[in-house]
N, C-alpha and C positions, 0 to 999 in steps of 0.2 A: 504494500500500500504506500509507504513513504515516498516509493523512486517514482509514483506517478504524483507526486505533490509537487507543486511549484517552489517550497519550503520546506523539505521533510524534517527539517530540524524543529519543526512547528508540531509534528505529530510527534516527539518524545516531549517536547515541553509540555503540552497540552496532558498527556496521559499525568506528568507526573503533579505538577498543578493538581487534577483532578483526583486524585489519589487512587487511579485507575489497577484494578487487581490485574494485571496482565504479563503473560510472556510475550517476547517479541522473537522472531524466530528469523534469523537471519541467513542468506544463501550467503557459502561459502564453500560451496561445492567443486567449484570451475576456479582459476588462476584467475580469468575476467571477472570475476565477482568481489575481490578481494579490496581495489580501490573502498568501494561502498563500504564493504563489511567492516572495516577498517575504521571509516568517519561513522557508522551508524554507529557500535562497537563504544565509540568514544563518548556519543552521544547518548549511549543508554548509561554510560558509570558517570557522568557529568550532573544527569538526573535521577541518577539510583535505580535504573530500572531493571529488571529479570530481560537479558538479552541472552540467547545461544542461538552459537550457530551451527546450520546445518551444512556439515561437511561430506557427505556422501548421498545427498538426496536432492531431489527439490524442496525449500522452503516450506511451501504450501504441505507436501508430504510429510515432511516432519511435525510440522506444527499438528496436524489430524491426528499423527500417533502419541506427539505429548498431548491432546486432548485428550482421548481415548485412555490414555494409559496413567493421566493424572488427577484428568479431571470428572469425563464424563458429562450423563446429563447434568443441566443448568450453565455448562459452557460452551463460548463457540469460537468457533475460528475464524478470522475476518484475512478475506482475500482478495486478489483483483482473478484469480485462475480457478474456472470452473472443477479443474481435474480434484481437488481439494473432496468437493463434493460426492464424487466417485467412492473415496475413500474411507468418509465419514459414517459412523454406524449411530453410536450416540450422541456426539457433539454436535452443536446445531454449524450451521457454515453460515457466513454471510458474506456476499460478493458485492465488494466497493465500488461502484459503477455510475459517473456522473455526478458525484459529491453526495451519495445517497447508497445506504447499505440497504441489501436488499436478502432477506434468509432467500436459500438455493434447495431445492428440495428433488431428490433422486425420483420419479416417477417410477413406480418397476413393470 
């Protein structure tokens, strides 16, 4: 969600201002990932926030198994990539799309 902001440094301020419960799950998958991961990285301990990163998967993948495996229902995971969705059993997913989160629901 940050790298589609025009300020992603607005979206770690804002969480922690808000005293927002969240993990932030960062790509750090790819060597091209690493610039970001790097300044986001600095930007979650500048504001205290719960940042990891995900070094063997896509982001969006990650973040649904720490749902899953930490939280469960009453949490969800906020994304711009539908595949998220696919993956999710009991965390709710929400896709960031147009400045408006919108819950994504698997059809069977």
């Amino acid at each position: 969600v940050a790298t589609s902001l025009s300020k992603p440094e607005e979206l770690f301020k804002s969480a922690a201002e808000a005293g927002l419960d969240a993990v932030f799950v960062i790509d750090a998958w790819h060597e091209s990932h690493m610039p970001l991961a790097r300044r986001y990285l600095e930007l979650c301990r500048r504001h205290m926030l719960d940042c990891r990163l995900s070094e063997q998967k896509p982001a969006e993948v990650y973040a649904v198994e720490l749902c899953e495996a930490e939280c469960g229902e009453g949490c969800a995971v906020v994304t711009r990539d539908y595949d998220a969705v696919i993956r999710a059993g009991r965390c709710a997913v929400l896709i960031f799309r147009g400045g408006k989160f919108w819950r994504a629901v698997r059809h069977l």
